[in-house]
C-alpha positions in Angstrom: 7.7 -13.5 -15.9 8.3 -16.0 -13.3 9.1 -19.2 -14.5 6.0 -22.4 -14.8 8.7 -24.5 -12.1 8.7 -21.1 -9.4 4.7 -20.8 -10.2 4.0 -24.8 -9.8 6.1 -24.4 -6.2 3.2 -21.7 -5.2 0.6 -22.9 -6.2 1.5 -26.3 -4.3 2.0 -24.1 -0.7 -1.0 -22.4 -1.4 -2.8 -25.8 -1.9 -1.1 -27.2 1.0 -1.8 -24.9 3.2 -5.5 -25.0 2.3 -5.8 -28.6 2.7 -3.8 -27.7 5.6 -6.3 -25.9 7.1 -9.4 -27.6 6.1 -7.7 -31.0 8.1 -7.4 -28.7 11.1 -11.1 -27.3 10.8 -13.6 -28.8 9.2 -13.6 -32.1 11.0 -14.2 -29.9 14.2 -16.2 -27.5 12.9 -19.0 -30.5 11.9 -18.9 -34.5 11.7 -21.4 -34.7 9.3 -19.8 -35.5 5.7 -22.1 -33.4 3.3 -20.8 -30.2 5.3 -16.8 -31.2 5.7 -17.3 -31.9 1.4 -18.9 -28.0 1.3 -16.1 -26.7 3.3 -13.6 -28.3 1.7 -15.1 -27.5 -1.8 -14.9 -23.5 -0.4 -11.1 -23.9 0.1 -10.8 -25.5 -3.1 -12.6 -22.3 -5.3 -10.5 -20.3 -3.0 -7.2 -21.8 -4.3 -8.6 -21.6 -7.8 -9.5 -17.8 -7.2 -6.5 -16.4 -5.4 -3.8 -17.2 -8.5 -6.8 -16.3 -10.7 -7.0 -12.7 -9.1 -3.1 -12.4 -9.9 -3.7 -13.3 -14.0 -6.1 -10.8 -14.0 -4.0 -8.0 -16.1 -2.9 -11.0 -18.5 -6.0 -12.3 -19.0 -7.7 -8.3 -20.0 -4.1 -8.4 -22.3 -5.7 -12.3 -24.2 -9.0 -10.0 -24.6 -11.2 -11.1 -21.6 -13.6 -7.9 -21.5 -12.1 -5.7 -18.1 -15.5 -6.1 -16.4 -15.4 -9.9 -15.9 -11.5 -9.7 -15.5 -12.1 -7.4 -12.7 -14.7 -9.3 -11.0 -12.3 -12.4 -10.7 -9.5 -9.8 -9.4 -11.8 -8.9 -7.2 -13.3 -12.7 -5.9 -9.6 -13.8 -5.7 -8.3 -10.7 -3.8 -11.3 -10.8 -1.4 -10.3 -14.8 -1.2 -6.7 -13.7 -0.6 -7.6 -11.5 2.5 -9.9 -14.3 4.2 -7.3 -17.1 3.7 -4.6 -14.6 5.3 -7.1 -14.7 8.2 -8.1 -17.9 8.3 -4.4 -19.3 8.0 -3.2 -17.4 11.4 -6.4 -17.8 13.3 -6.0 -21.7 12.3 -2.2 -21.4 13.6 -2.7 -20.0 16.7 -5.6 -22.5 17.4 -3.2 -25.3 16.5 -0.9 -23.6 19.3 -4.0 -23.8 21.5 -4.7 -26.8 21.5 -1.2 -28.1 21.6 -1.3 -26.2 25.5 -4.2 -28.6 26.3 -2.6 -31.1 28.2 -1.1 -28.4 30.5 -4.5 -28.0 31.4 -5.3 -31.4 32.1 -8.9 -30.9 30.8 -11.3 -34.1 30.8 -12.1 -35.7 27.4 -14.7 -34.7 26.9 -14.1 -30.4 27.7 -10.8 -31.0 25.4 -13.2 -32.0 22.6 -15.8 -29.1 23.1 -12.7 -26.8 23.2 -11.5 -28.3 19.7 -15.3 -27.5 18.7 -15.4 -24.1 19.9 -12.3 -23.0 18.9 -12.7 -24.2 15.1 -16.1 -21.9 15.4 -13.8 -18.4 16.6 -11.3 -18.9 13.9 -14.5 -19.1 11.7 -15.9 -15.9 13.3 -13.1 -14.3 13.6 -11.7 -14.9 10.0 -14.8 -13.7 8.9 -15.0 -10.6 11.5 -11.8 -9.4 9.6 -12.4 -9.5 6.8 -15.8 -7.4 6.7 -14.0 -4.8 9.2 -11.3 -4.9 7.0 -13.1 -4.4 3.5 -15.1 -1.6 5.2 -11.9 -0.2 6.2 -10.5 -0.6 3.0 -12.9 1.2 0.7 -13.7 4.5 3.1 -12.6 7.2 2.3 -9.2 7.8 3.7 -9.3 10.0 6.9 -7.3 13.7 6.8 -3.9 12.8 9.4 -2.8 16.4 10.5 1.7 16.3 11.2 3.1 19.4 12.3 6.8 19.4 10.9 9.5 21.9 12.6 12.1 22.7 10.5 15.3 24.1 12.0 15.6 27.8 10.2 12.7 28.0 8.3 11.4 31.2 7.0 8.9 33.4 8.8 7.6 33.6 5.2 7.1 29.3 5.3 5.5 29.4 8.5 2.8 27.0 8.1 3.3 26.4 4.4 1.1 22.8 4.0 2.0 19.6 1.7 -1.0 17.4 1.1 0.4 14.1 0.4 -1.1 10.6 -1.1 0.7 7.6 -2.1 0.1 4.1 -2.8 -3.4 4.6 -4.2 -2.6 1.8 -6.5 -5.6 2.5 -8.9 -6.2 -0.7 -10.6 -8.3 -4.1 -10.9 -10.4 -3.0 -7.3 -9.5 0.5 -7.3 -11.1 2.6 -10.2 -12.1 6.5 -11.5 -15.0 6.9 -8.6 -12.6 6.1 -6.0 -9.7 8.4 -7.2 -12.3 11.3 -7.7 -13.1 11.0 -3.7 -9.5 11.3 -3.3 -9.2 14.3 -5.3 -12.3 16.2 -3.9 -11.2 15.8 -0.7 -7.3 16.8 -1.5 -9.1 19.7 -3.2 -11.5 20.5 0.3 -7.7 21.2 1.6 -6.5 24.0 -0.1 -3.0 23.1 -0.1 0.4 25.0 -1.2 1.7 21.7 -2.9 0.0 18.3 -3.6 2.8 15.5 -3.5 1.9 12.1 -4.8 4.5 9.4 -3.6 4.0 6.7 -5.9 2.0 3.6 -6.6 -0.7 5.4 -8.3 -1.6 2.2 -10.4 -1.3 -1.1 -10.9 -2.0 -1.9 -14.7 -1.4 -0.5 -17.8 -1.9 3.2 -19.5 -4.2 2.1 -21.8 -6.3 -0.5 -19.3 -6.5 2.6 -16.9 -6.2 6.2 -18.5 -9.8 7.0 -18.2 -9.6 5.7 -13.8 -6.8 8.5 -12.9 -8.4 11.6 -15.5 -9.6 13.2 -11.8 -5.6 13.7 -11.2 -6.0 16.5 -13.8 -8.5 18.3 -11.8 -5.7 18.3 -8.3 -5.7 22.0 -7.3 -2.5 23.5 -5.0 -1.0 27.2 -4.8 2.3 25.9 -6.2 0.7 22.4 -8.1 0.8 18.9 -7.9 4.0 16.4 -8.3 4.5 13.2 -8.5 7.3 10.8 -8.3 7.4 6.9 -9.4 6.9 4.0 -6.9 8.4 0.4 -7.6 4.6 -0.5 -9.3 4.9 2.2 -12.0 7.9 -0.1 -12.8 5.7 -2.9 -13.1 3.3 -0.9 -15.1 5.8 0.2 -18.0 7.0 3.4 -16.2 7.8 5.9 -19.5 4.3 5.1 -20.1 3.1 6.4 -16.8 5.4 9.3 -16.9 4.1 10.6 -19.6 0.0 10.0 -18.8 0.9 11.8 -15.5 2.4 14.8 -17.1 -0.1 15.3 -19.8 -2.5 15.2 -16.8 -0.7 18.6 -15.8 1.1 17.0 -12.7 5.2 17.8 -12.4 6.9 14.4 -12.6 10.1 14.6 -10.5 12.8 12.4 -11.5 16.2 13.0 -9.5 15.2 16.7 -10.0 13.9 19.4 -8.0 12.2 22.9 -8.4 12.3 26.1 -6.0 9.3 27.5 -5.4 9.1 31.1 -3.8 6.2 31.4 -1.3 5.6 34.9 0.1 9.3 36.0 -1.0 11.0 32.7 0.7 12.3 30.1 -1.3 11.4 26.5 -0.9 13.2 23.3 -2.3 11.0 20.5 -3.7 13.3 17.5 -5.1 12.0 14.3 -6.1 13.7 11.1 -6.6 12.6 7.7 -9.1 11.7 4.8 -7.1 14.6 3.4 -5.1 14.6 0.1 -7.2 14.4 2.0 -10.4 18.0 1.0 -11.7 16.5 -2.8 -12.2 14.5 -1.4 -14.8 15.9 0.9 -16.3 19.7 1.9 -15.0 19.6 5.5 -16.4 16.4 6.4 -13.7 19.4 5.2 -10.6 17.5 6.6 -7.8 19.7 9.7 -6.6 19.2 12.0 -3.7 22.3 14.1 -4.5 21.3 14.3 -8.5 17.8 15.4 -6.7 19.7 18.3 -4.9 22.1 19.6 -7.3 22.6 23.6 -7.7 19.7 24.0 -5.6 20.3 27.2 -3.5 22.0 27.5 -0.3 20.0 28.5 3.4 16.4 27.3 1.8 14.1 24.4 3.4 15.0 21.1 1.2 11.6 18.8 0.8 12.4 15.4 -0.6 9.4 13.4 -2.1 10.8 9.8 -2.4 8.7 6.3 -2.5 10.2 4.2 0.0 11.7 5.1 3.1 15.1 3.2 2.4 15.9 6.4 0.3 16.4 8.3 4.1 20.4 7.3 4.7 21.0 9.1 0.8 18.6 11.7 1.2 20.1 12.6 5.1 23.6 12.5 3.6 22.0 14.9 0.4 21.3 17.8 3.1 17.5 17.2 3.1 15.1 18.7 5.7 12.6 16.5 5.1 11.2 13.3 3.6 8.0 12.2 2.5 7.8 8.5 1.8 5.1 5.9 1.2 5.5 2.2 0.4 4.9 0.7 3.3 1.3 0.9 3.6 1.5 0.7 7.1 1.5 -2.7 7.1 -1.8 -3.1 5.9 -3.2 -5.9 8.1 -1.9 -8.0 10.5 0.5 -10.1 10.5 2.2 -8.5 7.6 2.8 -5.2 9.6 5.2 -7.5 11.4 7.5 -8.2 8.0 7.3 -4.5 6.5 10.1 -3.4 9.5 12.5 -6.3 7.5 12.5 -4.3 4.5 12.1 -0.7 5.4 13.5 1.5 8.3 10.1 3.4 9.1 6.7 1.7 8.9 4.1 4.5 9.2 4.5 7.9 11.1 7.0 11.1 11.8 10.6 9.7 12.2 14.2 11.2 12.6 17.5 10.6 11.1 20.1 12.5 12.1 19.1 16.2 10.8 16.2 14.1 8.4 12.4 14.1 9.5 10.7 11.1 7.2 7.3 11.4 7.5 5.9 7.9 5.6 2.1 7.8 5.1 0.4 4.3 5.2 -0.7 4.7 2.0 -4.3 6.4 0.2 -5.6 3.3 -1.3 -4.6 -0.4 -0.8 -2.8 -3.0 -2.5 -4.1 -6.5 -3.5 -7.1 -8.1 -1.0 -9.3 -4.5 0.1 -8.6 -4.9 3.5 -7.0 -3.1 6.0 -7.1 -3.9 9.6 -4.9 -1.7 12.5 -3.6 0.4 9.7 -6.0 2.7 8.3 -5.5 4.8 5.2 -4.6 8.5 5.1 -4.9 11.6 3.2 -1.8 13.6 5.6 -1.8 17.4 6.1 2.2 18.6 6.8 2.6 21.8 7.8 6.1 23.4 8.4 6.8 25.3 11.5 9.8 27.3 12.5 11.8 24.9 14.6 
């Protein structure tokens, strides 16, 4: 738990940066008082509901009934998206305005500009964050990726992986959802199902009855599943468990062959690649993944993040599927994700490596997604 000094720090930027805000808009937006006192009363709820949205699991854990819990998750995440908004749009205004004197505008046009700017960060902010909420709750949209792999099979020849990751199942995300998900993954008829981690956000016990549709995932040679960094969070052995009982193959720094039409096939799977600060025995390890797997067949690695590429590249893979990323999500955050990960979103190469990394089945925190839309991805190996 973080400490009460590091929480007191945040909460002080993120009531800074509202006050901020409201000093940059509200005077502009209107001069009467009564209206500047309702704006700045909005930005206050908002501070109160964004940290709110976060205690959500705790306060379910101190017995607040999961239906009122979720609804503040679900005010403060929506909260959280519109201040992400609102604090750019208000930034590059401020940028805006700053320009004005190169334009040596009269008095009075540099005021109406203040006005009328104030008004499009308004609209705007607002414009996002409907688009994005729509955009967020669809139904993620089948992504067809051809992969050719160098020496594959005849027998392999279009041999299809139906991947979803990051559905993060949890305070906004629940059972209906998942089941979409699942008929849809189902509609595909798929040789393997591969789920690349994040599937919740919460606990076994808070969420067990959200991801039952797992159980119904249909694919010639099953479903598997390996752990992203918020199973961690979630008490992983927990998770591990639910998911196998659920009939899904957990891969952990493992692998299995599976033979398809007389052609064998490697599927490994590694543990998140932060694992080892949980739990040091579940190391993340490409080469564990690969060990006494047979010679001359295709090598699939299913690993959370794509930081995992450099190990798994050096491990002999083929092939990589990866999530983590989200694709960014929204903007600006898409511009931070390269910072932490090689590949953002897409069909990449490393060396003798392709990592395919999805942008995620689901979302994480506020629903919203904006330039990044959510996927359901088709792979199908071809003879390369």
């Amino acid at each position: 738990m973080p400490s009460r000094f590091s929480i007191t720090i945040v909460l002080t930027i993120l009531a800074a940066l509202h006050a901020w805000i409201g000093w940059q808009l509200l005077p502009a937006l209107s001069p009467d008082a009564g209206w500047i006192a309702v704006g700045a009363l909005l930005l206050l709820v908002s501070v109160i509901l964004i940290p709110t949205a976060m205690l959500a699991p705790y306060l379910k854990k101190q017995g607040m009934p999961e239906r009122r819990a979720d609804r503040l998750a679900w005010a403060g995440m929506l909260a959280m998206g519109a201040f992400s908004s609102l604090l750019l749009l208000t930034l590059l205004r401020m940028i805006l305005l700053w320009l004005v004197p190169l334009f040596e505008l009269a008095p009075l046009q540099a005021m109406h500009l203040a006005e009328v700017s104030a008004w499009m960060v308004l609209t705007l902010a607002t414009a996002a964050t409907v688009i994005g909420f729509l955009n967020a709750r669809r139904l993620a949209a089948v992504v067809e990726v051809q992969v050719p792999i160098k020496g594959l099979p005849v027998e392999l020849e279009d041999f299809t992986i139906v991947q979803i990751s990051d559905i993060h199942v949890g305070p906004t995300i629940k059972r209906s959802y998942l089941q979409a998900i699942v008929d849809r993954v189902n509609g595909l008829n798929a040789d393997v199902v591969a789920i690349t981690g994040d599937l919740v956000d919460g606990s076994v016990l808070q969420l067990a009855a959200h991801t039952a549709p797992l159980a119904q995932l249909q694919a010639r040679h099953g479903a598997y599943f390996v752990t992203g960094n918020h199973e961690y969070y979630s008490n992983a052995p927990e998770w591990i468990a639910e998911v196998r009982r659920l009939g899904l193959t957990v891969l952990m720094n493992e692998h299995v062959v599976l033979n398809h039409g007389g052609a064998d096939l490697v599927l490994a799977g590694v543990t998140d690649y932060t694992a080892h600060h949980f739990d040091m025995a579940q190391k993340s390890d490409p080469q564990a993944a690969i060990k006494d797997a047979p010679g001359g067949s295709p090598k699939i690695l299913l690993a959370h993040q794509p930081r995992s590429a450099s190990a798994a590249e050096a491990a002999g893979f083929d092939l990589q599927l990866s999530g983590h990323t989200h694709g960014g999500q929204f903007f600006p955050w898409s511009l931070f994700v390269p910072l932490q990960q090689p590949y953002v979103a897409g069909l990449n190469r490393l060396k003798n490596l392709w990592i395919y990394t999805s942008r995620g089945t689901g979302y994480w925190g506020p629903p919203k997604r904006l330039l990044a839309p959510s996927e359901i991805t088709r792979l199908r190996l071809v003879r390369g």
